[in-house]
N, C-alpha and C positions, 0 to 999 in steps of 0.2 A: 847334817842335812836340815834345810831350813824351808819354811812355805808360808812366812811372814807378810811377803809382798810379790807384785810381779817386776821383771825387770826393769828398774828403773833407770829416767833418761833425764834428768841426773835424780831427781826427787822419787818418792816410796809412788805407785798410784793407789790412789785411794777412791773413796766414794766420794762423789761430786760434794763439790759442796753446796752449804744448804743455801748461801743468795746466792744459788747458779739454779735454784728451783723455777724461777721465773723469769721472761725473757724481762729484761732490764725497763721498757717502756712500759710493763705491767705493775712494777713494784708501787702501786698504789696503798692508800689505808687499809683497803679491801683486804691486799694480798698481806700488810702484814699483819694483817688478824688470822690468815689464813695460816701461816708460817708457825702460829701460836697452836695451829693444832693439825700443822700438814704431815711433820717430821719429828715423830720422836723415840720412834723404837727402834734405835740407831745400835747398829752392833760394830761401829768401827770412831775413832777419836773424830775422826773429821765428817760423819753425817753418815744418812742411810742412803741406799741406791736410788736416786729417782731425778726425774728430771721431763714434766708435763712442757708439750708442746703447743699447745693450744694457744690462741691469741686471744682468750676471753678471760677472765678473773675466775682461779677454778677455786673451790670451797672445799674441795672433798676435806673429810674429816680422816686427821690422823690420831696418834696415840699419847702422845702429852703437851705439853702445850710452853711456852715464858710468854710473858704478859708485855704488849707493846703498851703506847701511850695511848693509841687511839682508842686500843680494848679497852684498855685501863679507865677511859674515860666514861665508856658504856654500860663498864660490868655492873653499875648498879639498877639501872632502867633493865638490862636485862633476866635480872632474877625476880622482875613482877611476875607475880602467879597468874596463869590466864584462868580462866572457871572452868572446875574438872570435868571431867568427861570422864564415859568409860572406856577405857583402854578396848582394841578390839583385838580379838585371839588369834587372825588368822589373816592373811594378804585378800581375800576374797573380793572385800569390797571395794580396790581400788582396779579400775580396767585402764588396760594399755594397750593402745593397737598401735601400725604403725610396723614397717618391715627392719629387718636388720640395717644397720648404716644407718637407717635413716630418723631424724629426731621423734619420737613416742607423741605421742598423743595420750598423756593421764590426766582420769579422772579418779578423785582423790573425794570422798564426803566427807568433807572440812563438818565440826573439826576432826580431826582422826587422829587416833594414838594406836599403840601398839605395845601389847601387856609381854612380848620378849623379842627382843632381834628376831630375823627369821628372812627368808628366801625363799621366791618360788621361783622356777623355768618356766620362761615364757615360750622362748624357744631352745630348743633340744640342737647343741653343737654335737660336733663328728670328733674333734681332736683331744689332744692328751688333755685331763684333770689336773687343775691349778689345785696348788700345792701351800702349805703356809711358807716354803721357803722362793715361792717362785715370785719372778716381777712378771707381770703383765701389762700386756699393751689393751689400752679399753677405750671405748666412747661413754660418754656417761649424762645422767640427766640426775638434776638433784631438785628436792622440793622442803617445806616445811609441811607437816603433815598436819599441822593443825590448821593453817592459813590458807594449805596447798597453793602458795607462790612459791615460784622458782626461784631458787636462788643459785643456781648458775647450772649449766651444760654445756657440751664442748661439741654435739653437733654440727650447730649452725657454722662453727668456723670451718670443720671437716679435719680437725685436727684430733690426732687422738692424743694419748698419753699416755706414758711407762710410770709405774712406781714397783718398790717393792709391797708384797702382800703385807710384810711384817711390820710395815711402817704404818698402816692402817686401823684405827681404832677396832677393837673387836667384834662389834658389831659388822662393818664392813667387810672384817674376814671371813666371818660367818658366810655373810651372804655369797660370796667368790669360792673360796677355800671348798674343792671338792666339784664345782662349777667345771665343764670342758669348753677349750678357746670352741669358738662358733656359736655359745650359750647368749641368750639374753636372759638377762635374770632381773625380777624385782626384788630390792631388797626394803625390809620396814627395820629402823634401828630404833631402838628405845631413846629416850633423852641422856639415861644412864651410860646406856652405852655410845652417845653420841659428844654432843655441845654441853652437857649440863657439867662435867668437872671444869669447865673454863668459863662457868659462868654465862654459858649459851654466847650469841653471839650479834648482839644488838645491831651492829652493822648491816646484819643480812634480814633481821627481822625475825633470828631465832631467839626464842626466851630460854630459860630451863625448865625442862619437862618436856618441851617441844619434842615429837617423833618426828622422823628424816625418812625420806622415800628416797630410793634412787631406782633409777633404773640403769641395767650396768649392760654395755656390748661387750664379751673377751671377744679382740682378736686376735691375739695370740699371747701365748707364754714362754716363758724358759723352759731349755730343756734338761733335763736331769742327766742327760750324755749325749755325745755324739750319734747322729740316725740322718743316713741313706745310702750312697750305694758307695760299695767298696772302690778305689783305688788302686791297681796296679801300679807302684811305684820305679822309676828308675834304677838300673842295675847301678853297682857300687854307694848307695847313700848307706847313712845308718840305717837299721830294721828295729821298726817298732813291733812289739808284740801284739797280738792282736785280744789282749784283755782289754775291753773294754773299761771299765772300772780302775786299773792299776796297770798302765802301759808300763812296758821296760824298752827304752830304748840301746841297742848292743851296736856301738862305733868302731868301723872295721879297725883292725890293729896297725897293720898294714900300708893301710893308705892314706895320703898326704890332705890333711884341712885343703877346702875349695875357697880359690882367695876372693870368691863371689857369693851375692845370699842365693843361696837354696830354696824356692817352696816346693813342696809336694805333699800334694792333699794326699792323704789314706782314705776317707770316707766321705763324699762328695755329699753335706748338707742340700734343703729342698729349699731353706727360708732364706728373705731378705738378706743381701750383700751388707757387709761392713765398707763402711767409708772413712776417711780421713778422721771424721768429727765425731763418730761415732761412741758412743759409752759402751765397753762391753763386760759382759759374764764370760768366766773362762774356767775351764780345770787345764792345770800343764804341769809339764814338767821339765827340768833343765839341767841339761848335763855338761862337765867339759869334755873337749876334743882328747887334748891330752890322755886324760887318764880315765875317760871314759865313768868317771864316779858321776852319782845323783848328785845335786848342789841341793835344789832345794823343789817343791812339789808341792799340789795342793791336793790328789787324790790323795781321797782319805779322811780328810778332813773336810774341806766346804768350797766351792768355788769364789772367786774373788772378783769385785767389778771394777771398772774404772772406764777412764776415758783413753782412749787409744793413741792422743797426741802426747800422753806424760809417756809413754811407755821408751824402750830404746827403738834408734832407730828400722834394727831389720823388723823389729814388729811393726812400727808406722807403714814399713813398705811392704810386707810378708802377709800382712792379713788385709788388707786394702783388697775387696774385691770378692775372697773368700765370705762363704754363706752360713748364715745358722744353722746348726747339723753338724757341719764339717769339723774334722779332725786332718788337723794340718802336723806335716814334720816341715820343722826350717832349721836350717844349716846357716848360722851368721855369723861371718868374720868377723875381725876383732875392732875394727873401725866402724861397726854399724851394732854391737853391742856393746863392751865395755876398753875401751879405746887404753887408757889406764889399768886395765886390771881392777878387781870391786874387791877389797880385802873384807869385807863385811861378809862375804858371801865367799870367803877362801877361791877367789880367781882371780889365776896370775897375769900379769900384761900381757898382749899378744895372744889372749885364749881365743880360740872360735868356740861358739856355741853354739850347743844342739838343745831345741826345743819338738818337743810332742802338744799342741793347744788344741783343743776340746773349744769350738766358740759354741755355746751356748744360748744367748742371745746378743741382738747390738739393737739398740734406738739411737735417735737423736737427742742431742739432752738440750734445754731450751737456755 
């Protein structure tokens, strides 16, 4: 039994890749300064899960960095020292008004540092706590804290954006990490914990030492499992168990593969539809018709993202439509999963396959 990848159509799906981080008319100097510290706490060969949708040049600060030309050309103007100041202990002195959605209004007493990471609630959300393993969808507003100029927010366009938490420097996860989707949260990151291991970031007007404000929207996150209302499924399909955590699906003995794809939700999800183009999170699991054996699964282990067009085709068609939340069973012939047989995954030509998927969540990827 294997839970390597999801079913692939013909390639592995994996995490987007990282020049898919940005919509293509963006890839400015800006962004690949940006790319040097957007993406780096990658836990899969081909990049981590993210993919910002915004039409502005976004900044946010990730976890390591590779040095472009343009950086490269900066990083020494950027490690002038500015004249110290004393760091302040606590978010107090910066105000932010300004309702949910909509772009904040900060004032910031330049110059301003911050003696540790840290976060406050500005506003108090209703929904599940973001998680160090969750992606989040956010609006966000970012400053330099000594200068208090902005160096970019995704506001004004009205676009938000998905990344994963873990790809994010750790100051930033501080500030999220524990945060519930509907929160506005200010976050203050140290230089340490920010710009300062890449040499700050001359382009945008940050030095090293420089403190980072953001102000961050959740609105919404991954879900750790399938959640909303149960499903009455069709007489004669296969039955999935109702362990949430470690479904077992049991395929009648009986009776004949359906030479059509099968969907049928179990658990009718509350969030946004998946679409065509959609990136998603997923837990499943994948049986054959035949012999009814597990092939290969991911409970247990971690959910897996990708984008929904590499996948085989009954998922291209099978989850199209279906919501986050939802836990889906598909039934897919052998022409819309593995047309050939996948010997890599012990399935013989001519198998139908039986899937249980957990969607998690889906965005758009830029």
């Amino acid at each position: 039994m294997r839970r390597d990848s999801l079913p692939e159509a013909p390639s592995r799906l994996r995490y987007p890749s990282r020049v898919h981080i940005f919509p293509r008319r963006r890839q400015t100097a800006l962004v690949v300064a940006l790319l040097t510290l957007f993406l780096a706490a990658c836990n899969s060969t081909s990049g981590a899960s993210s993919s910002p949708s915004a039409t502005t040049t976004q900044f946010l600060p990730t976890a390591s960095a590779t040095t472009s030309t343009t950086a490269s050309s900066s990083a020494s103007s950027s490690t002038t020292a500015r004249p110290s100041i004393t760091p302040a202990t606590s978010l107090d002195g910066i105000t932010v008004t300004g309702a949910m959605g909509a772009k904040p209004d900060v004032k910031i007493p330049t110059p301003w540092g911050i003696d540790k990471s840290q976060a406050k609630t500005l506003i108090q959300g209703d929904g599940p706590a973001v998680t160090s393993s969750s992606i989040i969808e956010i609006n966000y507003y970012g400053a330099d804290g000594y200068t208090g100029n902005v160096f970019d927010e995704s506001f004004t366009d009205g676009k938000t954006i998905s990344y994963a938490v873990s790809g994010f420097i750790t100051g930033f996860q501080t500030g999220v990490v524990g945060q519930k989707v509907g929160s506005r949260v200010l976050i203050g990151i140290t230089g340490a914990d920010g710009y300062d291991s890449q040499g700050g970031n001359a382009n945008i007007g940050i030095l090293v030492g420089d403190s980072l404000v953001f102000v961050v929207d959740i609105v919404s996150a991954s879900l750790p499992g399938p959640s909303g209302s149960t499903v009455a499924p069709a007489a004669g399909l296969p039955t999935v168990s109702d362990n949430i955590k470690a479904p077992v699906i049991t395929i009648p003995t009986t009776a004949t593969p359906p030479s059509s794809l099968i969907v049928q939700p179990l658990i009718k999800g509350t969030g946004k539809a998946v679409t065509a183009t959609s990136t998603i999170r997923v837990d499943y699991a994948e049986y054959a018709w035949s012999t009814g054996k597990l092939v290969k699964q991911t409970y247990g282990y971690s959910p897996l993202d990708g984008a929904l067009s590499t996948t085989i085709p009954g998922w291209q068609t099978g989850l199209v439509g279906q919501t986050i939340g939802s836990r889906v069973l598909l039934v897919v012939p052998p022409a819309q999963a593995y047309p050939s047989g996948n010997p890599r995954i012990d399935v013989k030509n001519g198998e139908t396959m039986v899937y249980v998927v957990d969607i998690l969540f889906a965005y758009e990827a830029g």
